[in-house]
C-alpha positions as CSV (number, residue, x, y, z in Angstrom):
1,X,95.9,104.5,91.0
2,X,99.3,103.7,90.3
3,X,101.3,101.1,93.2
4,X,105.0,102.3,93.4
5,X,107.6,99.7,92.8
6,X,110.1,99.1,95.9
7,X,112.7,101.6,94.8
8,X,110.5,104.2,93.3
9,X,110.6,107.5,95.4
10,X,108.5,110.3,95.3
11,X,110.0,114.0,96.3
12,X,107.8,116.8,97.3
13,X,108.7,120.2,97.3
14,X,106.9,122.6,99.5
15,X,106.9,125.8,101.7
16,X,105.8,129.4,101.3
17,X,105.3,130.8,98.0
18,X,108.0,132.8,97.2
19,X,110.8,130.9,98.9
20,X,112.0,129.4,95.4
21,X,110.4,125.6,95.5
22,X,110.8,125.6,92.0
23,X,114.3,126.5,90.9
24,X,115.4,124.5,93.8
25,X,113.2,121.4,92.8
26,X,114.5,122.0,89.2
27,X,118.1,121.9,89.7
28,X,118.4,119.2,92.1
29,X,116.0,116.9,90.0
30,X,117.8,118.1,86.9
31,X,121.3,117.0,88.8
32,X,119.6,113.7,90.1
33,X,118.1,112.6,86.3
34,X,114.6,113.1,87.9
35,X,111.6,114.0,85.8
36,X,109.1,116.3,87.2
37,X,104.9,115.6,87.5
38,X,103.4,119.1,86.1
39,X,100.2,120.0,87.9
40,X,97.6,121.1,86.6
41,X,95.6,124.3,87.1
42,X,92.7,126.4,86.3
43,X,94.8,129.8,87.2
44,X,95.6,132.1,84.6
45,X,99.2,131.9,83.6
46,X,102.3,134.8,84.4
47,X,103.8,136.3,81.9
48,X,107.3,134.6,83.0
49,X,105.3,130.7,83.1
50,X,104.7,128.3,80.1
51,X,102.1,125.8,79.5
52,X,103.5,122.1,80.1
53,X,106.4,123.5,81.6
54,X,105.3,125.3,85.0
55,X,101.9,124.1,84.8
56,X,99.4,122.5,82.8
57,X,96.9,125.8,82.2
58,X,93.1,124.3,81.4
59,X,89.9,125.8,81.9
60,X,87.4,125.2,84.6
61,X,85.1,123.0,82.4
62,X,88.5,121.3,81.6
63,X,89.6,120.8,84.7
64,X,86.1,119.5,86.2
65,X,85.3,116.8,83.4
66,X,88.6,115.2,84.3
67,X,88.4,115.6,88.2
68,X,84.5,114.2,87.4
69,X,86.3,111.2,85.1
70,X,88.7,110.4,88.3
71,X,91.4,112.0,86.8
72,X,93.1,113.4,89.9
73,X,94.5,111.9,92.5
74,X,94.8,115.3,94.4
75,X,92.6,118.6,94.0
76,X,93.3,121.6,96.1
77,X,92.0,125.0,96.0
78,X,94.3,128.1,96.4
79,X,93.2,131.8,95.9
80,X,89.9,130.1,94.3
81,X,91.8,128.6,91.5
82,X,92.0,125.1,91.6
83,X,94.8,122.9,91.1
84,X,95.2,119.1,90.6
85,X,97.2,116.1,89.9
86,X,96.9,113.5,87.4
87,X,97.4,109.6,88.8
88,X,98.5,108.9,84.9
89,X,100.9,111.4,84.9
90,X,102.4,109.8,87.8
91,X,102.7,106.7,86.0
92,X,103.9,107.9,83.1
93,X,107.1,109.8,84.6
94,X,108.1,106.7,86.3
95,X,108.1,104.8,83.2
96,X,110.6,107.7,82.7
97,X,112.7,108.0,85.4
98,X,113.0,105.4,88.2
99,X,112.3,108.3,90.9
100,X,110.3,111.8,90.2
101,X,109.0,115.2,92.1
102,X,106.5,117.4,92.4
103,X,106.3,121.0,93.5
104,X,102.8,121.2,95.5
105,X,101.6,123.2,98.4
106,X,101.4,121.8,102.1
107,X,97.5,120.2,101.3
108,X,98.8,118.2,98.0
109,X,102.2,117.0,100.1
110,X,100.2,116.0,102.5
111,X,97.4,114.2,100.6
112,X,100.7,112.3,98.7
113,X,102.2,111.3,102.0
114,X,99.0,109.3,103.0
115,X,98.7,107.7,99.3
116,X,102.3,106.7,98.5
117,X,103.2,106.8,102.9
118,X,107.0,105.6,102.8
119,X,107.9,106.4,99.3
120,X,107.1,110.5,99.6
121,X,109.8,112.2,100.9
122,X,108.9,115.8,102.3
123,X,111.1,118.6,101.5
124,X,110.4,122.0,103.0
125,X,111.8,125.3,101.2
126,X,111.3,128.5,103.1
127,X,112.4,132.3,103.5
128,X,112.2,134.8,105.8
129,X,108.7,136.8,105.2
130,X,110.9,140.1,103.9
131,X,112.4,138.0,101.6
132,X,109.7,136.1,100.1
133,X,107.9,139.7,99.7
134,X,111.2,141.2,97.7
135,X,111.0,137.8,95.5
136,X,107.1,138.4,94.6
137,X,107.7,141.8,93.5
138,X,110.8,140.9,91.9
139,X,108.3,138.4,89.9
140,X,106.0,140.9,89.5
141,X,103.0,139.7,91.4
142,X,100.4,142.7,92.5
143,X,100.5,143.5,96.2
144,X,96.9,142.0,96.5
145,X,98.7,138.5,95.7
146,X,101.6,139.4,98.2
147,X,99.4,139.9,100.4
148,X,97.3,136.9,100.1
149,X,100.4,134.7,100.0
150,X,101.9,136.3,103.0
151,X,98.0,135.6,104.6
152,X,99.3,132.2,104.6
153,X,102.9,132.5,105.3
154,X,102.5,131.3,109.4
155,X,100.2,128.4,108.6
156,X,103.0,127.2,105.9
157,X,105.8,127.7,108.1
158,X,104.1,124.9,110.5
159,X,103.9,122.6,108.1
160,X,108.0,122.2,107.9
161,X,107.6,120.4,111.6
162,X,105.4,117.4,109.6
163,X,107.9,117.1,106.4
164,X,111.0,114.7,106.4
165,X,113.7,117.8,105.5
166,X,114.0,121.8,105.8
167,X,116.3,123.9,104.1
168,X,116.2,127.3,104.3
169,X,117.0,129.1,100.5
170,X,119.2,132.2,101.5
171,X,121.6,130.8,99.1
172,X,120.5,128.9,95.9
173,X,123.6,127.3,95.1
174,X,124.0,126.4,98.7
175,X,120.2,125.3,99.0
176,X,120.6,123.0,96.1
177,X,124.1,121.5,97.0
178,X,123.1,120.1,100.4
179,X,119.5,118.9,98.9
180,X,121.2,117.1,96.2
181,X,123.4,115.7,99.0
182,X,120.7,114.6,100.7
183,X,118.5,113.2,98.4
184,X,121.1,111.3,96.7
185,X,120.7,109.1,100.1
186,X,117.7,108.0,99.1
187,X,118.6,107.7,95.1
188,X,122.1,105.7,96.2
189,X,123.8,107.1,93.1
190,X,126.6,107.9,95.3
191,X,127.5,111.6,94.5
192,X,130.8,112.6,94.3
193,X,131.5,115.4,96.7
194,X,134.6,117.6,95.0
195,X,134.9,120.0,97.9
């Protein structure tokens, strides 16, 4: 397992799915020079996703040789696909980029919270339910997925009390203004703020 250096940080990006982790986590790691750790799952891609760029899309054999070879720091299970992280890809990003992020459900935050403790920072993207609901039909998901995501919606919601900041994406370019303000306290490139 890779041991963080004193200044490197580690942002997580979670909340319901639907509430736009992604294009938030994007732009404000895009804004901040930060290079993203791609997950890997055994799901079958969306028309709208790209492999190595939204996800890394292996099989199941794949996927269990390399959690069997110790590969993953992190497996979680979600809608019975699985979905895991790889400790070398970690490693490899901060060779990279002196701080990096990751866009994981409530499970994988919290299993990278008790590896890296201080160095994870918790960031919690939500929506109203309606919302995230009009976003996964925008997306085109089938209402058996909206409905099994929205299964879950309560249980996610909790999880914002146990992360270190909440921000709730009504507005994107709102959203990822005050997260990039806030996450450049941690980063101490010192933003300038032209409002």
């Amino acid at each position: 397992m890779y041991a963080l250096k004193d200044k490197e940080m580690i942002f997580v990006f979670t909340g319901p799915h639907g509430a736009g982790r992604k294009t938030v986590a994007e732009m404000s790691g895009s804004t901040l020079g930060m290079k993203q750790v791609i997950s890997y799952t055994t799901r079958p891609p969306k028309a709208s996703e790209e492999d190595g760029q939204d996800y890394h899309f292996i099989s199941p054999a794949e996927f269990v040789k390399a959690q069997t070879a110790g590969e993953f720091i992190e497996v979680s299970t979600v809608n019975d696909h699985l979905y895991g992280i790889k400790s070398a890809d970690i490693e490899h990003m901060f060779e990279l980029s002196g701080s990096i992020y990751l866009i994981l459900n409530r499970f994988g935050a919290e299993t990278l919270k008790k590896i890296y403790g201080d160095h994870v920072v918790l960031i919690f993207i939500h929506a109203g339910r309606d919302k995230l609901e009009q976003r996964m039909k925008e997306s085109g998901d089938s209402e058996e997925v909206i409905s099994k995501y929205l299964s879950y919606y309560e249980d996610e919601l909790a999880f914002r009390d146990e992360c270190d900041h909440v921000f709730e994406n009504v507005d994107l370019a709102h959203t990822v203004f005050d997260l990039t303000k806030t996450l450049d306290h941690y980063l101490n490139r010192n933003l300038v703020d032209l409002d």
